[in-house]
C-alpha positions in Angstrom: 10.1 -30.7 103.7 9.2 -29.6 100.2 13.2 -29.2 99.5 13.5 -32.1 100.2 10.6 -33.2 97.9 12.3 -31.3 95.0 15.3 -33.2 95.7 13.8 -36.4 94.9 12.1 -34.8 91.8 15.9 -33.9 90.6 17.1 -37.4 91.4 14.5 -39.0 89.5 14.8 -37.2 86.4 18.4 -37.2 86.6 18.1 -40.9 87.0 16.0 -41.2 84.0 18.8 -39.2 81.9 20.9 -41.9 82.9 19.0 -44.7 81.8 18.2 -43.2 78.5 22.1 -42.8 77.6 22.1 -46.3 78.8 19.4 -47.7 76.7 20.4 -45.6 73.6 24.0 -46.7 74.2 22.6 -50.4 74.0 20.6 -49.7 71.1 23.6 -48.8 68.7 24.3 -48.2 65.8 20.3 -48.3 64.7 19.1 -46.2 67.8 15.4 -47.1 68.9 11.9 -45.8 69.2 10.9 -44.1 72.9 8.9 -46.8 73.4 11.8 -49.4 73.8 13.7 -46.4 76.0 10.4 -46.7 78.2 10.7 -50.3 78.1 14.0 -50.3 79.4 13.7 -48.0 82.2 10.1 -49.7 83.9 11.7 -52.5 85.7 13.6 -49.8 87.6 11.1 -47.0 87.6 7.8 -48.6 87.1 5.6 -45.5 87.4 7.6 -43.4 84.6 5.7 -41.8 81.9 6.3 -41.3 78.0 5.9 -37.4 78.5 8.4 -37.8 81.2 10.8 -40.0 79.1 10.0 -37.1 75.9 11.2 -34.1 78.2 14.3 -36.2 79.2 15.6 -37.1 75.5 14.3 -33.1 74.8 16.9 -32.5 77.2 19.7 -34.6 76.4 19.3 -33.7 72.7 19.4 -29.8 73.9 22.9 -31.5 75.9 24.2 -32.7 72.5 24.4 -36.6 73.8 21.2 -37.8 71.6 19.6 -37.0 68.5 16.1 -37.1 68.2 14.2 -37.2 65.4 10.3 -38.1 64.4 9.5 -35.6 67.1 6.3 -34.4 64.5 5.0 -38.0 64.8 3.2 -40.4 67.7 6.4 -42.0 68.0 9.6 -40.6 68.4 13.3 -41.9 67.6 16.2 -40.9 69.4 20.1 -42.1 68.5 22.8 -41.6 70.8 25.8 -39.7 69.6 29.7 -39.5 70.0 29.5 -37.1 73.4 26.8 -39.6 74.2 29.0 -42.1 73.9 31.3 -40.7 75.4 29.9 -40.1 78.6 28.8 -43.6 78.6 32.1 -44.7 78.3 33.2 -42.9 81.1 36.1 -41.2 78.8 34.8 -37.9 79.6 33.8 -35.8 82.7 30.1 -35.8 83.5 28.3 -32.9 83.4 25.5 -31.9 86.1 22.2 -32.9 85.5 22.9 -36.7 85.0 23.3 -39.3 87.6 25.8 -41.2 85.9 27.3 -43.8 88.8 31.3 -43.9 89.6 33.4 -46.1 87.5 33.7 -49.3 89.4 
C-alpha cells in the first residue's frame, strides 16, 4: 500500500515536469512568470501548489531544460532552453523523471 502511494507521488510530480516544459515551450521566446506555469497546469491538476510548481522548475533547471531566474523575488521567471526544447520536440530521448507522452 504505501509503494503504491509513492508511486502516485512520482507520477504526479513527474506529470507536473511535463507540463511545465509544456507551458514554458508555449511561452517562447519571452518565457513567463510561475504564476502563468500554475495557471496552465490547474485545469489538469487543480490541487497543485506554487511550492510544488517551484521545486519542479528547481528541478528542471538542475536538468538543464529551463532557466530560472528572479528566484530572490515573490515571483519567479523561468525560460525554457534548447535541451528543453528539445525534448519537447520529441528530437531527443527522454530522460527519467519526466512523463513526457509517446509521439503520436
Amino acid at each position: 500500500m504505501n509503494d503504491h502511494i509513492i508511486d502516485m507521488e512520482r507520477a504526479r510530480r513527474e506529470e507536473i515536469r511535463w507540463m511545465i516544459l509544456r507551458a514554458l515551450y508555449a511561452a517562447q521566446p519571452i518565457g513567463t512568470t510561475e504564476i502563468i506555469v500554475m495557471a496552465a497546469i490547474v485545469p489538469v491538476c487543480p490541487d497543485v501548489t506554487i511550492n510544488e510548481i517551484r521545486r519542479e522548475l528547481d528541478y528542471l533547471a538542475e536538468r538543464d531544460l529551463v532557466t530560472v531566474s528572479n528566484t530572490h523575488m515573490p515571483v519567479w521567471f523561468a525560460k525554457i532552453n534548447r535541451h528543453g526544447i528539445d525534448l519537447v520536440e520529441y528530437t531527443v530521448p527522454c530522460m527519467p523523471g519526466i512523463t513526457r507522452p509517446k509521439m503520436w
